[in-house]
N, C-alpha and C positions, 0 to 999 in steps of 0.2 A: 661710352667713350669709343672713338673711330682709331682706327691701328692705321699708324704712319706706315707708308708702303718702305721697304728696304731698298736703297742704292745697290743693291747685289741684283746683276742678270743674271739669269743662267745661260752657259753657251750649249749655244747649239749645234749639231750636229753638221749641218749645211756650211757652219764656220770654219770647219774640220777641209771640209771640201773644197772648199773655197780659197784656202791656205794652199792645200794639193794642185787646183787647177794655176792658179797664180806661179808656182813653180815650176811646174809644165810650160808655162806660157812663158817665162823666162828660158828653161831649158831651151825648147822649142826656137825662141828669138835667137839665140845664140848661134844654133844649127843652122838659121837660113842665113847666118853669114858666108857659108862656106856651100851651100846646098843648098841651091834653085831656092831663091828669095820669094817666089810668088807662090810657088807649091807647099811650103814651109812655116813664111812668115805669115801671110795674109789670115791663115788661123788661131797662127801661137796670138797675134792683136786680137783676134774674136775673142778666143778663151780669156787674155787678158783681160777685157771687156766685160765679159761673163761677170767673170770672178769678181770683178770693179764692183757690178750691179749688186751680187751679192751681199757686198760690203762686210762689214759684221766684226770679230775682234783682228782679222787680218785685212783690215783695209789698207793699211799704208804699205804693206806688201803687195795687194792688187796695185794698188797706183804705181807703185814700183815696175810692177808685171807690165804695165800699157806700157810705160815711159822706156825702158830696155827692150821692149818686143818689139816698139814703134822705131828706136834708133838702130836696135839692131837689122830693119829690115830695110830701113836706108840703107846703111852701111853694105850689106848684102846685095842692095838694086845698084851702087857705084861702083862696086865691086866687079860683081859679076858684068856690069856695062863695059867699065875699063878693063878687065882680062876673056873679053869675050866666051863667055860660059852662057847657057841656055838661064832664061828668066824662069823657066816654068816647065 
């Protein structure tokens, strides 16, 4: 007789990480509203990215991470255009 495999994963480690770099990458978006949008934000969106790729039990926090890292570096590029502050 063959053993039904178990709906239980186990998480992993890189999951962990993954959750960390995603609120980094929010933190991070956040920052380039007020501080040089291209120096700031154009990473905190990598990291977000990153963390996306990784996916795993905090994916809908990475999607989160791109979507707030991505507006907030609009917001940061209109910003800093209309109060004439340095891009970078």
């Amino acid at each position: 007789m063959s053993e039904i495999p178990s709906p239980v994963r186990e998480d992993r480690p890189i999951d962990a990480i993954a959750g960390l770099m995603a609120g980094a990458a929010i933190f991070a978006g956040l920052i380039a509203i007020a501080y040089r949008p291209i120096r700031v934000g154009a990473p905190a969106i990598g990291l977000a990215l990153v963390a996306s790729a990784i996916g795993g039990r905090n994916a809908r926090l990475a999607g989160a991470a791109v979507a707030i890292a991505t507006a907030a570096w609009v917001v940061g590029m209109i910003v800093a255009v209309i109060t004439r502050h340095p891009l970078y």
